[in-house]
Residue, then its C-alpha position, 0 to 999 in steps of 0.5 A: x555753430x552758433x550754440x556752442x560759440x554762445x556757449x563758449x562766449x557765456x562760459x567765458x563770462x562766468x570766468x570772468x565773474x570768479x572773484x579773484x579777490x576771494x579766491x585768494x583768501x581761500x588761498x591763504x586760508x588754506x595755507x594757514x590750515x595747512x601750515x597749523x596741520x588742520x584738517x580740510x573737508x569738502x564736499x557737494x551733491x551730482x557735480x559738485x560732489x565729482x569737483x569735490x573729489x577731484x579737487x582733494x585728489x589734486x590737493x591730497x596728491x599733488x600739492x602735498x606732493x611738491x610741499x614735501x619734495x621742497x621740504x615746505x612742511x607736512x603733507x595737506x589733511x584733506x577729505x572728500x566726504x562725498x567719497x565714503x559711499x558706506x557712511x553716506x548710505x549708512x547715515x542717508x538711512x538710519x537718519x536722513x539724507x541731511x545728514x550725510x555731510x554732518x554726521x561725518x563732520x561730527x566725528x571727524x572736525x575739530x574747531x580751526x578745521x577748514x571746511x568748503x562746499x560747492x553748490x550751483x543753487x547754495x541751498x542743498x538741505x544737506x550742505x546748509x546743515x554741515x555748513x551751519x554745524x561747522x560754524x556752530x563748532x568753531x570751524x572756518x567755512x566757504x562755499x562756491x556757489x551760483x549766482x543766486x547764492x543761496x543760504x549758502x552765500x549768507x551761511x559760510x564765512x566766505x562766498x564765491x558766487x559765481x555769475x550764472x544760473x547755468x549748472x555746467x559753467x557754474x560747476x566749470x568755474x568752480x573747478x577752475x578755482x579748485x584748480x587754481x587753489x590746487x596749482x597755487x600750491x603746487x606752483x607758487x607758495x614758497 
């Protein structure tokens, strides 16, 4: 009983630690990107990559269900990069692993894109190299990342740093975000 009520009790603490402040501007960033028909990419590595892909279901699906049936306007222009396993062997292959978040965000990113990525360490090889491309292409970037940060933190326009080292709650509060991203959308923004 003991590991799992300190368990709980650390989980509550990384909670607690989501900067609330930031992840409004998220919010609102999203809403421009939206509202302006950007497009949204996200994306990660393990599971981050998994939160990436149930964060754009819940955005791509259910937000842009609500939007539409209240008449708020378009349908949200998200994409999970990590999804694609053809492009991601395909450029993990002919170039290297670094390059599978890139590769894609050249073809597809335009300047006013919004791009987001989730890192526990903040320093994949890959997720820097996307997030220093977009920055180098005049799209607006953030990472949720752990509580060293990582180059990440220091790399994107907005960071979320999350209070623990610990892979399993870091990756829970990044989700909670995604989902509070998600239901603001669904619930709130008018």
């Amino acid at each position: 009983m003991t590991y799992f009520s300190t368990y709980l009790a650390q989980q509550k603490a990384a909670y607690d630690s989501i900067p609330l402040d930031q992840v409004a501007q998220v919010a609102n960033l999203m809403a421009q990107c939206w509202r302006d028909d950007r497009q949204l990419f996200v994306f990660g590595n393990g599971g981050s990559a998994t939160n990436a892909s149930h964060f754009i279901t819940d955005l791509g699906k259910g937000a842009s269900d609500r939007v539409q049936r209240d008449g708020l306007g378009n349908r949200f222009r998200c994409l999970s990069l990590n999804d694609n396993v053809g492009w991601l062997t395909a450029l993990g292959n002919d170039y290297s692993y670094d390059d599978v978040y890139v590769g894609q965000l050249q073809n597809y990113a335009r300047p006013g894109d919004l791009v987001l990525t989730m890192s526990v360490s903040g320093n994949s090889p890959n997720l820097v190299k996307a997030i220093g491309w977009a920055n180098n292409n005049g799209l607006t970037t953030v990472a949720l990342v752990g509580g060293k940060g990582g180059q990440l933190a220091t790399l994107a326009h907005h960071a979320l740093v999350i209070g623990s080292d610990h892979y399993g709650r870091v990756e829970d509060a990044h989700m909670t975000i995604c989902h509070m991203l998600c239901y603001y959308f669904m619930e709130e923004i008018v």
